[in-house]
N, C-alpha and C positions, 0 to 999 in steps of 0.2 A: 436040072429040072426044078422048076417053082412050086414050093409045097412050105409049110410052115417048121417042114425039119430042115430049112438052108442054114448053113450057120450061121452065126451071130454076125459073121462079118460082110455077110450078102445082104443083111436088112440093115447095119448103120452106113454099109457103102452107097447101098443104093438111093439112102433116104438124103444123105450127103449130096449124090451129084442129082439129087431130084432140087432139094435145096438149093444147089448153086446155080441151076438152072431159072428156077423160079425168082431168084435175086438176080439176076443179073441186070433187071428194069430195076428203077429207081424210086416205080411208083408202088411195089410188092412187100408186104408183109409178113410170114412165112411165122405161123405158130404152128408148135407139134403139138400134137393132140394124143396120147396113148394113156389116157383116163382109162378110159370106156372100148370095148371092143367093139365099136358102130361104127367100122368099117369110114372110121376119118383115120385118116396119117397127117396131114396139114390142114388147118385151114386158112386158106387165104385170104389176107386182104389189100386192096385196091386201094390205093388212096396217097399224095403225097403231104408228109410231115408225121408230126408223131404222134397224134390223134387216133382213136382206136376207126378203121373203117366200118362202114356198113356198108360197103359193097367186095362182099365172100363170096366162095367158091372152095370148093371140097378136093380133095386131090388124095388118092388112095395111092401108096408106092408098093407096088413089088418089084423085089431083085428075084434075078435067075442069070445063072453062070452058062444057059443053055442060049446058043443063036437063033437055032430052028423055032419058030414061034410053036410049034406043032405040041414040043416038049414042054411049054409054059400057058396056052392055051386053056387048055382043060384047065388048070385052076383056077386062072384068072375066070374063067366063062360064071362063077359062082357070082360073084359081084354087080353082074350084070340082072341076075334074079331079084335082090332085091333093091335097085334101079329106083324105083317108085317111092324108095323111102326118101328120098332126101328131098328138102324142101329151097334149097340151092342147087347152083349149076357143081355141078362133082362130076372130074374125070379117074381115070385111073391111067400110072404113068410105069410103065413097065421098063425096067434099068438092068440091064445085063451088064454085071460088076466086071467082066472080065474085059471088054472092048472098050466100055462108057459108052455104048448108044442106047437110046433111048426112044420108047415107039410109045404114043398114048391114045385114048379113044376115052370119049365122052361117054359116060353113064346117063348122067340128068345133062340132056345139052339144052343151054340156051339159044331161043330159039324166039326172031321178033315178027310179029306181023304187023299188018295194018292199024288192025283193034291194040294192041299191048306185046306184053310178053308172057311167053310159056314155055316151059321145059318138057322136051319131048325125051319119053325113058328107053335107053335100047335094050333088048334084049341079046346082044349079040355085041363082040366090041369091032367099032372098023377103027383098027390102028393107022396111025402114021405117024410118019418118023416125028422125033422129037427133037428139037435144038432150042437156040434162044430167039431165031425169027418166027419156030412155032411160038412160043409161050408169048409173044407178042399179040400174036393173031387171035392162042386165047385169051389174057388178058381183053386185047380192045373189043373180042364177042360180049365177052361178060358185063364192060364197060358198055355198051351197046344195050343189053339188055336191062342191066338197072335204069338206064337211061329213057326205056319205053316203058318200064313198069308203071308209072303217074298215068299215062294213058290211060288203064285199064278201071281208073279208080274216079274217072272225070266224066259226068255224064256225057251221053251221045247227043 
């Protein structure tokens, strides 16, 4: 079950193969954050070379040693409340230490229209599975949407 009493070894494993997943693109920068309890575990950056990026992305990890999502669920569901704080695209990536699979859903997803870009906040998480041809997919959203942000800022 995912709760903040998992031991010590369900939060650095899981942050581990969240970490290795998120590097496995060449264009990803992976800083941990555990300053602050504001609900960052990584923040990302987008960019190739060794230049700080400006184009982030939020990535909260929990581990749980449970398969049934049912059992890891409810705790995760809290994250999802305060959704609206983040001023980046932030997911949350859910890692069960015992298999190494890995399910994530968007909190702030980015999201492009015609006019620019916006981050719609969910209230609920819809998981799917996680590997390294997801973290592509997010990566090039995110990449996508800094790319429409100028839009928004350009008269009509």
């Amino acid at each position: 079950m995912l709760n903040t009493k998992e031991p010590w070894f369900v939060v650095e494993r899981s942050e581990a193969l969240a970490g290795l997943l998120l590097t496995s693109r060449n264009d990803v920068r992976v800083q941990k954050e555990h300053k602050l309890d504001d609900g960052v575990d990584f923040l990302v950056g987008i960019g190739s070379g060794e230049e700080l990026s400006t184009r982030l992305f939020v990535v909260q990890v929990k581990g749980t040693t449970a398969s049934n999502p049912d059992d890891w669920m409810q705790n995760v569901r809290q994250l999802f409340k305060s959704g609206g704080s983040y001023d980046l695209p932030a997911c949350v990536f859910v890692v069960n230490v015992r298999d190494n699979r890995s399910q994530y859903a968007w909190v702030a997803e980015p999201v492009v229209e015609p006019k620019g870009a916006k981050l719609v906040f969910h209230e609920d998480g819809r998981f799917q599975a996680l590997d390294t041809s997801t973290v592509t997919e997010i990566v090039e959203r995110v990449k996508t949407w800094y790319d429409a942000l100028p839009k928004q800022f350009m008269p009509a």
